[in-house]
C-alpha positions in Angstrom: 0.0 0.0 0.0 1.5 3.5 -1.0 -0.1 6.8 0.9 0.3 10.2 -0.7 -0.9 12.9 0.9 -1.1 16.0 -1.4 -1.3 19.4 0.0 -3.2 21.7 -2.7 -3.2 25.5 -3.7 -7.0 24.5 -4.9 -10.0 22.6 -3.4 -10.8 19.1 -4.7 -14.2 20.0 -5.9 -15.7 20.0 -9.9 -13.7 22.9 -11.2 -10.9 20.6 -12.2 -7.0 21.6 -12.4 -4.1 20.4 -13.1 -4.0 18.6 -9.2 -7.6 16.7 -9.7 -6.5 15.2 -13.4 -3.0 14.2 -12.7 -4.3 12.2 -9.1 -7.4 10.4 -10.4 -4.8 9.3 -13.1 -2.3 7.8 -10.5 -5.5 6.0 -8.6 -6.1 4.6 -12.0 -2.9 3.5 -12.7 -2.2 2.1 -9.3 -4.7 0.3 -6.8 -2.6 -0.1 -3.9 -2.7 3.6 -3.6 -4.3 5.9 -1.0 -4.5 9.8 -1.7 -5.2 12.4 1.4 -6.0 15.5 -0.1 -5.4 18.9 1.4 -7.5 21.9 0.7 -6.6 25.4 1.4 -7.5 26.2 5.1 -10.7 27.8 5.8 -10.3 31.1 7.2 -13.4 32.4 9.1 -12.4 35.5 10.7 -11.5 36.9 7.2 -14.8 35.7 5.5 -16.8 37.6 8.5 -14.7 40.8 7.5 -15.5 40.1 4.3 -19.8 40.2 4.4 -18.9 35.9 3.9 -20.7 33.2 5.6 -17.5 31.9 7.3 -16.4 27.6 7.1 -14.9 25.6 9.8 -12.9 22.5 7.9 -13.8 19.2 7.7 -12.3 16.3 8.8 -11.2 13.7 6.4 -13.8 12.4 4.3 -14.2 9.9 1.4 -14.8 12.0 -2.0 -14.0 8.6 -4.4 -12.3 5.2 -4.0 -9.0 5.6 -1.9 -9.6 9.4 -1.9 -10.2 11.5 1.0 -10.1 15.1 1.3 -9.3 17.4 4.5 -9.4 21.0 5.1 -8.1 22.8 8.1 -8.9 25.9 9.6 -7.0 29.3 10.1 -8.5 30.6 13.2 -6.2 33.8 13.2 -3.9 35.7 11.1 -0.6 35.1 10.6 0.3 38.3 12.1 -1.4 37.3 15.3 -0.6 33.8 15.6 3.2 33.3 14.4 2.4 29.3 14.6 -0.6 29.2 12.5 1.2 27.2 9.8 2.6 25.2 12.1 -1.2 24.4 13.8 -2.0 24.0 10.0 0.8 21.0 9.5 -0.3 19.3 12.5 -3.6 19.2 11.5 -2.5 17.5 8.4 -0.5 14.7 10.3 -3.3 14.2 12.7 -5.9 13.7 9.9 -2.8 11.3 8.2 -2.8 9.5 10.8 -6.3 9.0 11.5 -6.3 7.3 7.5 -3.8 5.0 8.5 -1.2 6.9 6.8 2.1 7.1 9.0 4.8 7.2 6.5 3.1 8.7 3.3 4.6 10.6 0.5 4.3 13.9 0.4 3.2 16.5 -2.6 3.4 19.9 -1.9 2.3 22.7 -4.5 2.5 25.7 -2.0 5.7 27.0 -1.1 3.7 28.4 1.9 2.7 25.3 3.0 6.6 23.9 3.8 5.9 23.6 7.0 4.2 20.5 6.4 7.5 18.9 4.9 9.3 20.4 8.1 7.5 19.3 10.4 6.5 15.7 9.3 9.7 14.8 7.4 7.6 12.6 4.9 9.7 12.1 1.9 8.6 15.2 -0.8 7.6 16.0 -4.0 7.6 20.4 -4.7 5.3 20.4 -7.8 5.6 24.3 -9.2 2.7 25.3 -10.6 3.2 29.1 -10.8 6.3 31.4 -9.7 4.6 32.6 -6.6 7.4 34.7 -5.3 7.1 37.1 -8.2 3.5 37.4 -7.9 2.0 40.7 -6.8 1.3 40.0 -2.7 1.8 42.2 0.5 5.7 41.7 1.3 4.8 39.5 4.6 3.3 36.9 2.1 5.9 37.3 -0.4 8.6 36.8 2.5 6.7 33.5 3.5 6.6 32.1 0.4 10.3 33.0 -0.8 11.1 31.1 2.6 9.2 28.1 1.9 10.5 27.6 -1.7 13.8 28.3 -0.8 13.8 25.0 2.1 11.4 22.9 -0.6 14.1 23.6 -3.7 16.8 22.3 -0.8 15.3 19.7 1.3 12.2 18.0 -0.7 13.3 14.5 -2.3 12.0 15.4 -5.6 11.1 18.8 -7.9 9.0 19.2 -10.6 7.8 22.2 -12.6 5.5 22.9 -15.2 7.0 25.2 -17.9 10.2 25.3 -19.2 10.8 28.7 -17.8 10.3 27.9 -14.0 12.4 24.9 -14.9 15.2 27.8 -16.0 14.6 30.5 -12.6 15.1 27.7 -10.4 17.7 25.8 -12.2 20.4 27.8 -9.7 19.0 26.7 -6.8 18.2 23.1 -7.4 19.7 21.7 -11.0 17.6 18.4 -11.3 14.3 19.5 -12.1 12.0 17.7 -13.9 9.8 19.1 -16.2 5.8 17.5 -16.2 4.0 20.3 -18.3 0.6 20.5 -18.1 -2.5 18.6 -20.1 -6.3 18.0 -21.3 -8.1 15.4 -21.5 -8.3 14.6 -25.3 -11.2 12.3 -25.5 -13.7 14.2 -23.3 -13.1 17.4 -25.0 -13.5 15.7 -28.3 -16.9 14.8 -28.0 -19.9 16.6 -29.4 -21.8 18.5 -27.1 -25.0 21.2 -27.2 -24.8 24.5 -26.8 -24.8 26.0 -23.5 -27.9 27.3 -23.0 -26.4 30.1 -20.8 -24.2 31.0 -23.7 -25.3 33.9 -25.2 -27.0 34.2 -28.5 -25.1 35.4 -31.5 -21.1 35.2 -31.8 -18.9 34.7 -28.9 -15.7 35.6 -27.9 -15.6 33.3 -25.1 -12.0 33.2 -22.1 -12.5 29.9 -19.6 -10.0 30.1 -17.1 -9.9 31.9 -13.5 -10.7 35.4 -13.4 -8.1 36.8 -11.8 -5.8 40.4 -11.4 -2.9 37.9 -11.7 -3.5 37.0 -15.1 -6.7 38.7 -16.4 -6.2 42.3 -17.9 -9.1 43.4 -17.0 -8.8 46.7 -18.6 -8.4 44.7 -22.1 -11.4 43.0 -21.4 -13.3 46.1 -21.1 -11.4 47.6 -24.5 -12.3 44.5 -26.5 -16.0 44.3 -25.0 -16.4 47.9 -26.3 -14.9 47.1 -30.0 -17.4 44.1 -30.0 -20.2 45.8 -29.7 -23.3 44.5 -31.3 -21.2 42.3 -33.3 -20.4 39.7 -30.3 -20.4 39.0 -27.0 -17.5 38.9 -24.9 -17.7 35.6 -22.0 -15.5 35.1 -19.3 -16.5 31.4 -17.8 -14.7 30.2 -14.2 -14.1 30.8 -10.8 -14.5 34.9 -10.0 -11.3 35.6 -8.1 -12.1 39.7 -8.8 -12.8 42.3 -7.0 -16.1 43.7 -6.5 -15.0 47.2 -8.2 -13.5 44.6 -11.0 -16.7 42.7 -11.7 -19.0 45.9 -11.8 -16.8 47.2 -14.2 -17.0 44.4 -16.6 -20.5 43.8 -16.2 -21.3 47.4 -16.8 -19.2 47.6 -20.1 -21.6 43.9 -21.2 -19.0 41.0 -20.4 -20.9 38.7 -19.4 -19.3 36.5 -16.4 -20.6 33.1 -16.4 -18.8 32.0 -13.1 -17.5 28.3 -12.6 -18.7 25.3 -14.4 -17.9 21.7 -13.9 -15.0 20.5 -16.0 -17.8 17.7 -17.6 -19.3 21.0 -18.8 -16.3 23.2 -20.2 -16.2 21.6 -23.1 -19.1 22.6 -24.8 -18.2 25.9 -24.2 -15.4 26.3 -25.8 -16.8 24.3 -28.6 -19.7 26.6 -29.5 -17.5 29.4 -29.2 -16.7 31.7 -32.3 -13.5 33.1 -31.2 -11.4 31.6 -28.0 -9.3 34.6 -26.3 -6.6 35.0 -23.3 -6.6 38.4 -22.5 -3.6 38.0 -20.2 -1.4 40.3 -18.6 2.3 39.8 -19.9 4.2 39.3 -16.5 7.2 38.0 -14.8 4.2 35.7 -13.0 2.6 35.0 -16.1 5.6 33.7 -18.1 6.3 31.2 -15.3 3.1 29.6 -16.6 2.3 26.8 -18.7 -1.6 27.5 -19.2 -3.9 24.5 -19.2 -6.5 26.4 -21.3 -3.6 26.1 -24.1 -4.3 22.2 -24.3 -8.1 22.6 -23.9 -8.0 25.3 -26.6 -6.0 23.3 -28.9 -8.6 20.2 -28.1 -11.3 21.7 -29.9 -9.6 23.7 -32.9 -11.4 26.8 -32.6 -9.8 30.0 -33.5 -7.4 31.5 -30.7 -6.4 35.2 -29.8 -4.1 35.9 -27.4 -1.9 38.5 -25.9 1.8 37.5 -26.6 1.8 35.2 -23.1 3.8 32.2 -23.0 2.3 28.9 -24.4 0.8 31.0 -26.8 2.8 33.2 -28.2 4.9 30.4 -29.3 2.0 28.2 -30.7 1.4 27.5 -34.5 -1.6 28.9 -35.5 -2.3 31.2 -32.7 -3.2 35.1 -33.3 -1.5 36.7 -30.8 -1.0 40.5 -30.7 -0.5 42.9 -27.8 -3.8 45.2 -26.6 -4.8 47.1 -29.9 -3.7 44.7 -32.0 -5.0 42.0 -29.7 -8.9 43.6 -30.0 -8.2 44.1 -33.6 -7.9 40.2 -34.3 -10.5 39.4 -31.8 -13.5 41.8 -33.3 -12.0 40.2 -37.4 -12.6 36.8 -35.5 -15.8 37.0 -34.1 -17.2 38.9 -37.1 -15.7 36.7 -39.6 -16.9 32.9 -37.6 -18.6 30.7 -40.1 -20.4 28.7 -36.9 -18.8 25.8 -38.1 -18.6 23.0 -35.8 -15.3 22.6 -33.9 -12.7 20.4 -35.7 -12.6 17.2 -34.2 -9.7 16.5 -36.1 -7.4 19.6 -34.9 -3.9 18.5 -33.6 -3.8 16.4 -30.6 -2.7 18.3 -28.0 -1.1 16.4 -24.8 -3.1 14.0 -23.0 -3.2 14.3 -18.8 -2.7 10.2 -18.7 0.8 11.0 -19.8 1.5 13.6 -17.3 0.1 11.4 -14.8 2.4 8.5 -15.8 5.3 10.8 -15.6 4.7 12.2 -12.5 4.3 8.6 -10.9 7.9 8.2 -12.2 9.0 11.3 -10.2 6.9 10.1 -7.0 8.3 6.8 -7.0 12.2 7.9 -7.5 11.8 10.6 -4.7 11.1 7.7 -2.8 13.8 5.6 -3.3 
């Protein structure tokens, strides 16, 4: 029996990322293992500022065969309680323990969760996802997670990163790490589905991804929303991360926010879509990425317009063009769609049951 115990920047719930795809593929692959998943900690007191109903956790619970998921609780800020992540790690080793698991493996995807690794000494896998230490956080945060990445790129048994170019910043500070991009899942997105009937009628320009300051220009949304006009409909689908003043603003110029939809229900969206678009901001943070929607765009062979981002900026067959050139080639998009159906024959992009396959390689030599 083999316990893994994953702690996760996102819950385990039916927006699915790059964590939920590449874990149900190593359950699928192996039977004899267990998965503990880790959700973010629930922070009360800072949903009660907020106007939020505030959470509490859960203990462990079964959410599929050999998968349980945790979440723990952040009764007070960091500020005011100097061992919340260390109340946060025990928590994890308690619930560990209560599965059976007392010498798991452990994945980490948080540099601000390194505590965990520190305080359990569980063999460990640092999966980077995102350069978090040049993202755009108060300095406090930004200390804690330089801190924790600098002990994970040292200590943890294993290190993997998603793009090429986190592969490169690191490469000083630990030289053996393994690159496991990101995925889709080929077949799913492959089949014909209906319409959304939340979509909106006529021609789409239609972003799926998490709306979010770190990557979304919002400004350029607005912009291209304007140049649109009556000829199409600007749609943002996914998790709303904004701010309130951020959402009025695109709602009042007509983008249409559709919020977060299962991942069985993506699909069709970006199928029946005239134009796909990533109206991301060009960033230190954003070119440590390896964007998942590049796969899932690529699935279904729609057109693409993007700001010059990485992923796409090096991609046959994208449009890519920086703000006014990047709402020029969206409006010619849109107005130009034949509402053709998508191209089930477009490239094959890369399939998650390789990544998954790969990163069970990874897991198994940090063991050794």
């Amino acid at each position: 029996m083999t316990d893994l115990v994953v702690v996760s920047l996102e819950a385990w719930d039916d927006v699915w990322r790059r964590n939920q795809y590449l874990v149900s593929g190593l359950l699928a692959r192996d039977p004899e293992l267990r998965v503990l998943f880790v959700e973010p900690p629930d922070d009360p007191l800072h949903a009660v500022r907020g106007g939020s109903r505030p959470s509490f956790g859960h203990a462990p619970r079964e959410a599929a065969e050999r998968l349980w998921t945790f979440r723990p609780v952040k009764h007070l800020p960091r500020r005011v309680d100097r061992a919340a992540d260390a109340r946060i790690a025990r928590a994890v080793m308690r619930s560990a323990r209560r599965l059976g698991m007392d010498h798991p493996l452990l994945w980490i995807n948080d540099p601000g969760a390194a505590a965990v690794a520190q305080l359990t000494g569980w063999p460990t896998l640092y999966d980077m996802t995102d350069d978090w230490v040049v993202a755009d956080r108060p300095e406090a945060e930004r200390a804690r997670l330089v801190g924790g990445e600098e002990w994970l790129l040292q200590h943890s048994a294993s290190v993997v990163a998603c793009s090429p170019e986190l592969v490169r910043r690191k490469s000083g500070q630990r030289d053996d790490i393994v690159l496991v991009r990101n995925a889709v899942d080929v077949a799913r997105y492959r089949v014909p589905m209906e319409r959304p009937a939340d979509l909106p009628a006529g021609r789409t320009a239609v972003y799926v991804g998490t709306l979010h300051r770190d990557r979304l220009d919002v400004e350029l949304c607005v912009e291209t929303a304007r140049a649109l006009g009556a000829q199409g409909t600007l749609v943002l689908v996914g998790p709303n991360a904004l701010s309130a003043e951020d959402t009025a603003l695109l709602q009042s110029n007509d983008v249409v926010l559709l919020g977060a939809k299962p991942r069985d229900a993506v699909p069709a969206y970006l199928q029946h879509a005239d134009v796909l678009v990533v109206p991301h901001v060009v960033t230190d943070f954003t070119e440590s990425l390896d964007p998942i929607k590049l796969y899932e765009y690529q699935a279904v062979g729609r057109p693409v317009v993007s700001t010059p981002v990485a992923g796409f900026r090096d991609e046959p067959g994208m449009v890519v063009g920086a703000e006014a050139e990047f709402i020029r080639h969206a409006v010619a998009g849109v107005s130009r769609a034949t509402h053709d159906s998508f191209r089930r024959d477009a490239q094959a992009p890369h399939d998650w049951r390789d990544r998954a396959s790969q990163m069970r390689a990874v897991l198994f030599l940090g063991r050794r």
